[in-house]
Residue frames relative to the residue before (quaternion, step in Angstrom):
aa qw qx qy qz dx dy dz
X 1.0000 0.0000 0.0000 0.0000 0.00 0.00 0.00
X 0.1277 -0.7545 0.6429 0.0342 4.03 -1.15 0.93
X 0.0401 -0.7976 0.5776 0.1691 3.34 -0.25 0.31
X 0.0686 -0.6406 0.7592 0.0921 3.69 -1.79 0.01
X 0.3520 -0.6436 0.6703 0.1124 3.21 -2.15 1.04
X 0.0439 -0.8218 0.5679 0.0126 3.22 -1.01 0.89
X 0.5142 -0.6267 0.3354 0.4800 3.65 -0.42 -0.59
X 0.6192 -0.5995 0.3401 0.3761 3.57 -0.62 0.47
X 0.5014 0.5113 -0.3913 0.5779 3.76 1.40 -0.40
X 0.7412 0.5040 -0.1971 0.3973 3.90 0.29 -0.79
X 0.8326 0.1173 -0.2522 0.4790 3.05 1.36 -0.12
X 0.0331 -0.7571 0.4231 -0.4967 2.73 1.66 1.50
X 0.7651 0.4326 -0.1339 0.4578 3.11 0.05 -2.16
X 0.7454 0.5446 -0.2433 0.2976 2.90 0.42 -1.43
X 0.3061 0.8130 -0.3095 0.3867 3.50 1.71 -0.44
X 0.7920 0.3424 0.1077 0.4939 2.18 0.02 -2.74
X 0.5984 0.4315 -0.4078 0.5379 3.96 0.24 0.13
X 0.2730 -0.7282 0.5427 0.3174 3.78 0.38 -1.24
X 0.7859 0.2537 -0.2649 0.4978 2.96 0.83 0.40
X 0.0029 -0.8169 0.5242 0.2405 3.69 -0.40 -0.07
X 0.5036 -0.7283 0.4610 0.0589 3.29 -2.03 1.30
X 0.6371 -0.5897 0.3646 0.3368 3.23 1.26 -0.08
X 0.2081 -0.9332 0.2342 0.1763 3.49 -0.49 0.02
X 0.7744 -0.1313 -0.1995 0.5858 3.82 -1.20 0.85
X 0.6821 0.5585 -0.1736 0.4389 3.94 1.14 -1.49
X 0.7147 0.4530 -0.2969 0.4426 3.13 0.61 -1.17
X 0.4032 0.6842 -0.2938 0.5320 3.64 1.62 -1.04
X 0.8156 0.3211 -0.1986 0.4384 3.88 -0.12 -1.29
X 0.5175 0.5347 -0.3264 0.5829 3.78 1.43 -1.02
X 0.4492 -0.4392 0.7491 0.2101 4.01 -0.57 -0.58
X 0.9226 -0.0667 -0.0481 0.3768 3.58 -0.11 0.10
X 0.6281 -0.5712 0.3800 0.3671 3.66 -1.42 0.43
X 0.2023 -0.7532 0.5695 0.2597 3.71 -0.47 0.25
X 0.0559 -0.7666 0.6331 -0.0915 3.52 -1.01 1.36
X 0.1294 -0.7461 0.6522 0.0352 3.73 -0.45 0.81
X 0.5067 -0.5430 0.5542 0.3759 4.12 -1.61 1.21
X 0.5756 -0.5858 0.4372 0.3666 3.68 -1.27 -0.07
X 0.5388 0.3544 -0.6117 0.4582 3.66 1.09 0.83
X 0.6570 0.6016 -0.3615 0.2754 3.67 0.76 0.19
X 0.2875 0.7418 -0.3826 0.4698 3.56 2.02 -1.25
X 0.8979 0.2990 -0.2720 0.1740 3.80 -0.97 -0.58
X 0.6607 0.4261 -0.2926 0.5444 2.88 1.60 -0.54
X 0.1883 0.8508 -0.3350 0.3583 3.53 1.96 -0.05
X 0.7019 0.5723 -0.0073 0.4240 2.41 0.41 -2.41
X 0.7108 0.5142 -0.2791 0.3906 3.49 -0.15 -1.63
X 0.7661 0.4289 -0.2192 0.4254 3.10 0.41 -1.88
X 0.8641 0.1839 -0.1778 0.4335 4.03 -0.04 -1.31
X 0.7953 0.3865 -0.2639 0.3854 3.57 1.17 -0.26
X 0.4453 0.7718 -0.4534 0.0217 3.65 0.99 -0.30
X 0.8040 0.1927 -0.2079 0.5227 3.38 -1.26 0.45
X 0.6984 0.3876 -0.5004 0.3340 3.25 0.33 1.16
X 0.4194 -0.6878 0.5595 0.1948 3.46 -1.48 1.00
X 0.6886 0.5425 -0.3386 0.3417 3.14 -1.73 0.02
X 0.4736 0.6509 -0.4391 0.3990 3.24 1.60 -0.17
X 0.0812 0.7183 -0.6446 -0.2489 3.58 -2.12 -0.03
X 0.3390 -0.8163 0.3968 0.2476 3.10 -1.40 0.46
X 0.3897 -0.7956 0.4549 0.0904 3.16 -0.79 1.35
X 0.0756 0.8535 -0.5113 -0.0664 3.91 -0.65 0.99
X 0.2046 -0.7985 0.5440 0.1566 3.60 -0.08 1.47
X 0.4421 -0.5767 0.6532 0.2128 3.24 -1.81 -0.24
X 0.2838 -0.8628 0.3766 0.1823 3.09 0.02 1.98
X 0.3083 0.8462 -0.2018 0.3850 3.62 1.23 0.25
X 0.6869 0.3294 0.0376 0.6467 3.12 0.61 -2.05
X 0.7047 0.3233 -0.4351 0.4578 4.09 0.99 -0.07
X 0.4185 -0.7671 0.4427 0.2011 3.74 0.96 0.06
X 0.6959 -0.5672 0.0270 0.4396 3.00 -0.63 -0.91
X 0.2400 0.6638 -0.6543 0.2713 3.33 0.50 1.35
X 0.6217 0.5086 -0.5180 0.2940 3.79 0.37 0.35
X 0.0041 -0.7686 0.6375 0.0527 3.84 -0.56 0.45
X 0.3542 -0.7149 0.5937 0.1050 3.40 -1.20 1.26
X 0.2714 0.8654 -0.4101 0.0964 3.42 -0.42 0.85
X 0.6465 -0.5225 0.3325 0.4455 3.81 -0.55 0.52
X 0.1376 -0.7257 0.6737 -0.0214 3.06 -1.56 1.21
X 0.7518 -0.0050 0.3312 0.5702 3.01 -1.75 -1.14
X 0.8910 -0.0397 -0.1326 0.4324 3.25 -1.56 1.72
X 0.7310 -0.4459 0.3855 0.3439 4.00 0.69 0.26
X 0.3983 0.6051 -0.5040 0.4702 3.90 1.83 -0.24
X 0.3379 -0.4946 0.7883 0.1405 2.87 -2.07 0.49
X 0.0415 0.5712 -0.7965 0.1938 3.29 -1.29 1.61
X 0.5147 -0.6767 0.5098 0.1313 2.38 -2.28 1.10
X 0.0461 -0.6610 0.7461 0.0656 3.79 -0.75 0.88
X 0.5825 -0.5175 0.6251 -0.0465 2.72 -2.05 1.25
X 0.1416 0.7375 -0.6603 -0.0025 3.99 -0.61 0.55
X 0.8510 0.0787 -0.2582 0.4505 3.39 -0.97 1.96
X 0.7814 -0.4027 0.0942 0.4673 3.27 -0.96 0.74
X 0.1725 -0.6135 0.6905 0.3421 3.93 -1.13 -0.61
X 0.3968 -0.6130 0.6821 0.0403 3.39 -1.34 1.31
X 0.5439 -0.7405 0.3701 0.1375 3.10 -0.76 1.87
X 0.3770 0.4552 -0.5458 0.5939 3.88 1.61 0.06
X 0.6362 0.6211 -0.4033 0.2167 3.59 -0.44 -0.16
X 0.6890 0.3729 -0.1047 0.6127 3.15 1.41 -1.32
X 0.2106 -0.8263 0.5200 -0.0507 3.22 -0.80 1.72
X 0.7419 -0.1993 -0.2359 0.5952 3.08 1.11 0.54
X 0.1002 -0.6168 0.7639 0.1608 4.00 -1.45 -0.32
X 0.2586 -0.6576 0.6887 -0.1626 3.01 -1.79 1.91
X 0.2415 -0.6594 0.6680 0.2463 3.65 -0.87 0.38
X 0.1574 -0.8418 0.5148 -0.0395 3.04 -1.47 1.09
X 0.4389 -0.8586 0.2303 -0.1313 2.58 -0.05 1.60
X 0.2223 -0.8427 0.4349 0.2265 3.67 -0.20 0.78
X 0.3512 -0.7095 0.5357 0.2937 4.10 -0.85 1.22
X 0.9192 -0.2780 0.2210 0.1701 2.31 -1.33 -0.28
X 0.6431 0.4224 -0.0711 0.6347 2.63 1.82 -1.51
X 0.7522 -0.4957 0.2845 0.3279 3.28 0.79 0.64
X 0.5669 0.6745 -0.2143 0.4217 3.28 1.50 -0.53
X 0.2538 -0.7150 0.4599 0.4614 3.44 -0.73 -0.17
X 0.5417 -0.6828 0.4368 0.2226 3.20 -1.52 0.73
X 0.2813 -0.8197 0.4758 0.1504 3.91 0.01 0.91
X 0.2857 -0.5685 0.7217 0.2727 3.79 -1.24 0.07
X 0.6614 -0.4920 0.4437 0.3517 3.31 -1.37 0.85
X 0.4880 -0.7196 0.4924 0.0396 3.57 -0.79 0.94
């Protein structure tokens, strides 16, 4: 499983299209950014903090074949990016994510 945050308007669309494309960034990058679930939180922290409205999306790297490529990021990790849309059979589930108290978001158990 890889998961990715998006806004809650974007995957809206993404609904109503059936598929979803990712967004203005992900558009300008060439590919979707998806992070493993020891990676998601600091994800968060780093490109989303203190925003709301967010959901989280966990695909089945599987069902995307081979549009996933593992490749080096931030500090030399290997994360998964996504090239071309993700076909809503893919996504096995989507969670709103919430911000705690502490300002953080608030995860479901991974």
């Amino acid at each position: 499983m890889i998961f990715h945050i998006c806004p809650r308007a974007e995957w809206e669309e993404a609904q109503r299209a059936g598929r979803y494309v990712g967004s203005a960034a992900s558009l300008r990058d060439g590919f979707l950014h998806f992070s493993t679930a020891s990676q998601i939180v600091e994800s968060a922290a780093k490109h989303w903090a203190g925003k709301e409205d967010l959901i989280l999306l966990a695909a089945d790297e599987a069902a995307l074949g081979g549009s996933v490529k593992w490749e080096k990021s931030r500090g030399g990790a290997l994360f998964p990016h996504v090239y071309g849309p993700i076909p809503l059979t893919a996504v096995t589930w989507s969670k709103r994510l919430p911000l705690g108290a502490d300002g953080r978001h608030a995860f479901p158990p991974l």
